[in-house]
C-alpha positions in Angstrom: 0.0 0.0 0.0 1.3 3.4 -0.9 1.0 6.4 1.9 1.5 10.4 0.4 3.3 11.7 4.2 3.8 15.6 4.9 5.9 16.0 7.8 5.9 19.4 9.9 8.7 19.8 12.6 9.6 22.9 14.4 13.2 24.1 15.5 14.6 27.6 17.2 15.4 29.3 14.5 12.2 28.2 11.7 10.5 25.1 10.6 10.7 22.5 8.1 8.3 20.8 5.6 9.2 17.7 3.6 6.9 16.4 1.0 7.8 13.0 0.3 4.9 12.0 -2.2 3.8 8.9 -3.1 6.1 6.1 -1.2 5.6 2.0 -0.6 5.4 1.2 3.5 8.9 -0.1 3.8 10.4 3.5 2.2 8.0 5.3 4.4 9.7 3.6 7.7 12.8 4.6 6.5 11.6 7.9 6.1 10.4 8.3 9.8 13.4 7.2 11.3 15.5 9.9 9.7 13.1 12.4 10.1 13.1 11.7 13.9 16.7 11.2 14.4 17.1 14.8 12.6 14.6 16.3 14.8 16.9 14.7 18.0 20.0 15.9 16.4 18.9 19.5 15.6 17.3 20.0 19.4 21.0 18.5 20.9 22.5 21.5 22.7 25.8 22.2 21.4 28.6 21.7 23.7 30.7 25.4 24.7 33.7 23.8 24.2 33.0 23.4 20.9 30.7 26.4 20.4 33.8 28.3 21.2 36.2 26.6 19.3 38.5 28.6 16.6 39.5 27.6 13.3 43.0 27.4 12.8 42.5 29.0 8.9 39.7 30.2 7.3 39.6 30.9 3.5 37.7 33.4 1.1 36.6 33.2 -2.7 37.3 35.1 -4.6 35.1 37.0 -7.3 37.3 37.3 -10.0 39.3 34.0 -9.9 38.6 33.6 -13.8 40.4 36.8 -14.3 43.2 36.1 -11.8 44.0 32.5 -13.5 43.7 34.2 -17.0 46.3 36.6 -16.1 48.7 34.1 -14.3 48.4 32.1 -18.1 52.3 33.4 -18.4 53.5 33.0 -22.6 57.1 32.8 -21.4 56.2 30.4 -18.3 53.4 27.9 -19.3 55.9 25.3 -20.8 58.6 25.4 -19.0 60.2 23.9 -16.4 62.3 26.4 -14.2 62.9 26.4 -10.3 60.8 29.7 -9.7 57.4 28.2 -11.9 55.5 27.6 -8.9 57.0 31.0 -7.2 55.8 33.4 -9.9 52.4 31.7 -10.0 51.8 32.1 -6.2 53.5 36.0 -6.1 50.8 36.8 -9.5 47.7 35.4 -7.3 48.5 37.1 -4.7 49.0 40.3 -6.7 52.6 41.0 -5.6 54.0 40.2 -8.8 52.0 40.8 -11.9 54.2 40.3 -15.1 53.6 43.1 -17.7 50.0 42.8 -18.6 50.4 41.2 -22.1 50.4 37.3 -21.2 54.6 38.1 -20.4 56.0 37.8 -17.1 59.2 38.9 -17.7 61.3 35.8 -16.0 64.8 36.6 -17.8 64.6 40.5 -17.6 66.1 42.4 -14.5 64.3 43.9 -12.0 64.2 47.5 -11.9 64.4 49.8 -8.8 60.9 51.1 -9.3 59.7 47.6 -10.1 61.3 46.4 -7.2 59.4 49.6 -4.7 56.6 48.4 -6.2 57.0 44.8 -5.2 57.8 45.8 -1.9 54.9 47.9 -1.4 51.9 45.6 -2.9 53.7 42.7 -0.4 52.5 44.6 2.5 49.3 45.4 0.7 49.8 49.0 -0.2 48.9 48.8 -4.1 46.3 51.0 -3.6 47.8 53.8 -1.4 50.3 54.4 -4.2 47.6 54.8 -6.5 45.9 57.4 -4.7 49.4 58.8 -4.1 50.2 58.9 -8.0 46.8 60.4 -8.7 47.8 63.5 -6.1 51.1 64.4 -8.4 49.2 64.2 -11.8 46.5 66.2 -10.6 49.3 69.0 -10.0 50.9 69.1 -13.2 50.1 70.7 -16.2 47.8 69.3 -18.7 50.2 68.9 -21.6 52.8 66.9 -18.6 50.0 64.5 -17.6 51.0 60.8 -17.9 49.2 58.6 -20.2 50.6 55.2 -19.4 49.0 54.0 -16.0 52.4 51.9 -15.4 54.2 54.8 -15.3 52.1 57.2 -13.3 51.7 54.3 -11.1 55.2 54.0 -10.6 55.3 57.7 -9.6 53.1 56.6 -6.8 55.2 54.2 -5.4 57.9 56.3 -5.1 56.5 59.1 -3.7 55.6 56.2 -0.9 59.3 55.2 -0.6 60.4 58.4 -0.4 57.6 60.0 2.7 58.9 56.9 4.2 62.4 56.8 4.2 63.4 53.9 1.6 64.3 56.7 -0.6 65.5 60.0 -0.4 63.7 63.0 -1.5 66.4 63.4 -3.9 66.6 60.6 -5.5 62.5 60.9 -5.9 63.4 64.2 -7.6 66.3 61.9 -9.8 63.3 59.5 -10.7 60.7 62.3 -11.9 63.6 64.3 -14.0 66.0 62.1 -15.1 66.6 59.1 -17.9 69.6 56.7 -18.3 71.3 59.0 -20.5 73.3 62.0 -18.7 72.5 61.2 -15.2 75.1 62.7 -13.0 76.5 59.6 -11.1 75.3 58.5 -7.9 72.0 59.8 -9.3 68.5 57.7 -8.7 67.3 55.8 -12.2 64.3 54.8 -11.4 64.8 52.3 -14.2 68.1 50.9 -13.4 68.4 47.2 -12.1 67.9 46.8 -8.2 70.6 45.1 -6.6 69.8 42.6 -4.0 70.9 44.6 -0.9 68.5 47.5 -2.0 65.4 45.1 -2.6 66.2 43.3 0.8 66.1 47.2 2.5 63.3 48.1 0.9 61.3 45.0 2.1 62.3 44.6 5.1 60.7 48.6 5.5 57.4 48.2 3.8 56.7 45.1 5.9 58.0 46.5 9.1 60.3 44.8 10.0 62.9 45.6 12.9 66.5 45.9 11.8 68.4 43.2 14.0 71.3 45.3 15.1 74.6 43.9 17.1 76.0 40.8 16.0 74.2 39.5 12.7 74.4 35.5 12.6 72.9 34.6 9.8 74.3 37.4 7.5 77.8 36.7 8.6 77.7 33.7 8.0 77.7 34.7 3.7 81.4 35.0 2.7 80.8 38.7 1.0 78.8 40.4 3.7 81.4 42.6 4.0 80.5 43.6 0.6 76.9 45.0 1.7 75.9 48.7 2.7 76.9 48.8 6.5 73.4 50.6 6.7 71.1 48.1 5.1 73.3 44.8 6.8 70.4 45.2 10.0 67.4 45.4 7.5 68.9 42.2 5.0 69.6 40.2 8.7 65.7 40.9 9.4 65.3 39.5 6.0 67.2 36.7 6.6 65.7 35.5 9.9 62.1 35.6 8.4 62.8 33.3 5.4 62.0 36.1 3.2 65.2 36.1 1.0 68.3 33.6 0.9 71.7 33.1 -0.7 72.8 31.2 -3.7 73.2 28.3 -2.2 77.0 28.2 -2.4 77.8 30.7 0.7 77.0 34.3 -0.9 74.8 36.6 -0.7 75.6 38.8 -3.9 74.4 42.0 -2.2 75.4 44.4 -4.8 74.4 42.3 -7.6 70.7 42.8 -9.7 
């Protein structure tokens, strides 16, 4: 014989209906049970040790993961098998390192020292305050010295970040905005020369805010050419050092001076 059931049940926070339809007597036993053993479960007080238990990680979505994988489809990394693959993939979802916009990540070029500030600064999340700071100094120029290219105004941002808070001075920020490559007085700022290793390390170690380890450095000392480095950023690349950030080459050097 074949029943039609609708079952009503209350809890605290609303009630349930189930229509089950037509089902044969054996199915509709079945049915009870779990109905009855879900009404016990969902009245069971739950225990304060557990209502008061913390997750260890909790994780988000994200909305535009489509775009985020589309732009992490790198021409000159796809096929190939080098040791940083899985490195550049992470930095580009995380939007620390984005390649140059056109499917090209860039792996063999040098780093420049204002794509290097930049680096630093979207690490610690700051992408956005050197927009807003990049929009401020195109608003006071002229209208026939207004940048164009959103990279390079963009890049004015981050600078005029680095240099309110010490990783540059103001006069190298002046160097960046008025000079190229050619007829630089030396020692100037280019903001499109290559970084060196000692100057990304400092610059890091700033934008995250980090303490510089002063007194005897362990871990940096232990590199045959630390005596090589700026004396002033040794504390900064020793901060570096501790927190896994950056390493050596595997063979006992830093190569602070080197790009």
């Amino acid at each position: 014989m074949d029943f039609q059931i609708l079952i009503h049940f209350g809890v605290a926070e609303g009630e349930f209906w189930v229509y089950t339809g037509k089902i044969s007597s054996k199915l509709r036993k079945v049915l009870i049970s779990v109905v009855c053993i879900s009404i016990i479960s969902i009245n069971l007080p739950i225990p304060a040790s557990a209502a008061a238990e913390t997750a260890e990680a909790a994780f988000e979505g994200s909305d535009n993961a489509v775009v985020v994988l589309n732009n992490l489809d790198y021409n000159d990394v796809r096929n190939t098998n080098v040791w940083s693959k899985e490195a550049i993939y992470k930095t580009g979802a995380l939007d620390i390192i984005k390649g140059y916009g056109n499917r090209n990540f860039g792996r063999t070029n040098t780093l420049s020292k204002e794509e290097a500030i930049a680096i630093a600064y979207r690490a610690s999340g700051r992408e956005a305050d050197a927009q807003k700071a990049a929009e401020e100094l195109d608003n006071a120029r002229a209208r026939e010295d207004k940048k164009t290219n959103a990279i390079s105004m963009w890049s004015d941002g981050y600078l005029r970040l680095a240099a309110d808070e010490g990783l540059i001075s103001e006069e190298d920020f002046n160097d960046a905005l008025t000079q190229n490559t050619q007829g630089a007085a030396a020692g100037s700022f280019i903001r499109n020369a290559p970084a060196s290793r000692q100057e990304f390390a400092f610059w890091l170690a700033k934008t995250l805010s980090l303490e510089p380890v002063y007194g005897q450095q362990k871990i940096f000392n232990s590199f045959n050419d630390w005596r090589s480095a700026d004396p002033v950023k040794i504390p900064y690349i020793e901060a570096i050092l501790q927190n896994n950030i950056m390493n050596g080459d595997g063979n006992g050097y830093f190569r602070p001076t080197q790009s």
